[in-house]
C-alpha positions as CSV (number, residue, x, y, z in Angstrom):
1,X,-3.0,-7.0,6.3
2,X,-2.3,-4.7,9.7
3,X,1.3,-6.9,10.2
4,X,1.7,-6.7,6.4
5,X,2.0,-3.0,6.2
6,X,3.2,-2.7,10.1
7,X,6.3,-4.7,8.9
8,X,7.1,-2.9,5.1
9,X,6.6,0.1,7.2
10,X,9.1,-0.8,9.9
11,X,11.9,-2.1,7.4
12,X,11.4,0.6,4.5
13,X,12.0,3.2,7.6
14,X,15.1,1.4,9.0
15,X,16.4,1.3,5.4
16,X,16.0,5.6,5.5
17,X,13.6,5.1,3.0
18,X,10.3,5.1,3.7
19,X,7.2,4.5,2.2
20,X,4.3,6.1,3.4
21,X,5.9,10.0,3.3
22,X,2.7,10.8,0.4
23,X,2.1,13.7,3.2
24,X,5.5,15.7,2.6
25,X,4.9,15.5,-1.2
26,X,3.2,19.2,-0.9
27,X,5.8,21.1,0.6
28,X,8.5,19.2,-1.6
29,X,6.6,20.3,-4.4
30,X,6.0,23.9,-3.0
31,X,9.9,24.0,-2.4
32,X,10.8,22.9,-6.1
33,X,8.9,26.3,-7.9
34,X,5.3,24.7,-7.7
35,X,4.0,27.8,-5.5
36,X,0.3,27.7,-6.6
37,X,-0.3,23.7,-5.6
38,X,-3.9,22.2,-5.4
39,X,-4.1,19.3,-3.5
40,X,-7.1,16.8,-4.0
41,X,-7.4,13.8,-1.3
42,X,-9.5,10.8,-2.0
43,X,-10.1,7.5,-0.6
44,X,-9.9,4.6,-3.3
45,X,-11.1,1.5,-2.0
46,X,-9.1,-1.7,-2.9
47,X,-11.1,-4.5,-4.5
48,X,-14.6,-5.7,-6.0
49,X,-16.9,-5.2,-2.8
50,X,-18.2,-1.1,-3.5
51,X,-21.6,-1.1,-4.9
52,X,-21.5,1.7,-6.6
53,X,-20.1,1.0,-10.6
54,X,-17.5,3.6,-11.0
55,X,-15.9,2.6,-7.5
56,X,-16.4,-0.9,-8.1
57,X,-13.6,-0.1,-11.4
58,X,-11.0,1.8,-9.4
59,X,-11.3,-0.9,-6.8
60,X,-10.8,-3.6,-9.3
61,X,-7.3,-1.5,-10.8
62,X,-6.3,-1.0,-7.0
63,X,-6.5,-4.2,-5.7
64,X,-4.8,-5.6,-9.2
65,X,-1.8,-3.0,-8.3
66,X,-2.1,-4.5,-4.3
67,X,-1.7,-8.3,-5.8
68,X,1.0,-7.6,-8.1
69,X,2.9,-5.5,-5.1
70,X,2.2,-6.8,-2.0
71,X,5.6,-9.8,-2.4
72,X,7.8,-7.3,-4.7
73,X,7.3,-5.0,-1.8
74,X,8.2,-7.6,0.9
75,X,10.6,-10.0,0.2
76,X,14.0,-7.9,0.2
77,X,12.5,-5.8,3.1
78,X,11.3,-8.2,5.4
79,X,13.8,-10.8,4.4
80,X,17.1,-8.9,4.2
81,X,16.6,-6.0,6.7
82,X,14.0,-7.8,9.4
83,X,15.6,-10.9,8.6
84,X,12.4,-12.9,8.4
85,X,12.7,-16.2,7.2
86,X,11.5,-16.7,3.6
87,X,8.8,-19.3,4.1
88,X,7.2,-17.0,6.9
89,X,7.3,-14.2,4.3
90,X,5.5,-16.0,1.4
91,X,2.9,-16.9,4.1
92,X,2.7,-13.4,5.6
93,X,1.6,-12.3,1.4
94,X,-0.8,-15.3,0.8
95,X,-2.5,-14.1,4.2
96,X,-2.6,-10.6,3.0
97,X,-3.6,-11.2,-0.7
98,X,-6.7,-13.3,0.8
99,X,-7.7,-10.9,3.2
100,X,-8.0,-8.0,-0.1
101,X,-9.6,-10.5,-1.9
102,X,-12.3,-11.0,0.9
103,X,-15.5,-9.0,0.0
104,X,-16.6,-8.8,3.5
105,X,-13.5,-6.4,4.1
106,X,-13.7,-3.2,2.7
107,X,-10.1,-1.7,2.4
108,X,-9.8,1.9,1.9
109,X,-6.4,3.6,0.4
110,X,-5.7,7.5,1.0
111,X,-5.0,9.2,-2.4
């Protein structure tokens, strides 16, 4: 999952796009007439492992948004701008989607 996102990350940012820019949303915000902005952080966990019911259901919706993203995400990136071969791609999200589906690994994702 590390080389998953390590790689997006590295194409999205070579395209000048990139993905993980979540912390400049404030000041963007602030700059467009929203003075009086209340920001609220919280860590979402992706997938069925939490114990506790209401986490379990946001972990559920999470990891169906992760398994449903995780190849529209990567083929143009890695294939067009990294040039990564296609087969090594499809591997590279197999690998990935396993790894969130493992219970044993508990993924946490920054909100």
């Amino acid at each position: 999952m590390h080389r998953y996102y390590t790689l997006v990350n590295k194409a999205a940012e070579m395209t000048g796009r990139p993905l993980n820019n979540a912390h400049k949303l404030p000041a963007l915000l602030q700059g467009a007439g929203f003075p009086e902005l209340v920001q609220h952080c919280y860590k979402t966990p992706i997938g069925l492992w939490p114990l506790d019911k209401h986490q379990k259901e946001i972990g559920h919706w999470m990891w169906y948004i992760a398994m449903t993203g995780f190849e529209a995400y990567a083929l143009a990136l890695l294939t067009r701008v990294l040039d990564m071969p296609l087969d090594e791609v499809v591997k590279l999200v197999e690998d990935t989607k396993l790894e969130v589906t493992e219970r044993r690994i508990h993924v946490w994702n920054p909100q």
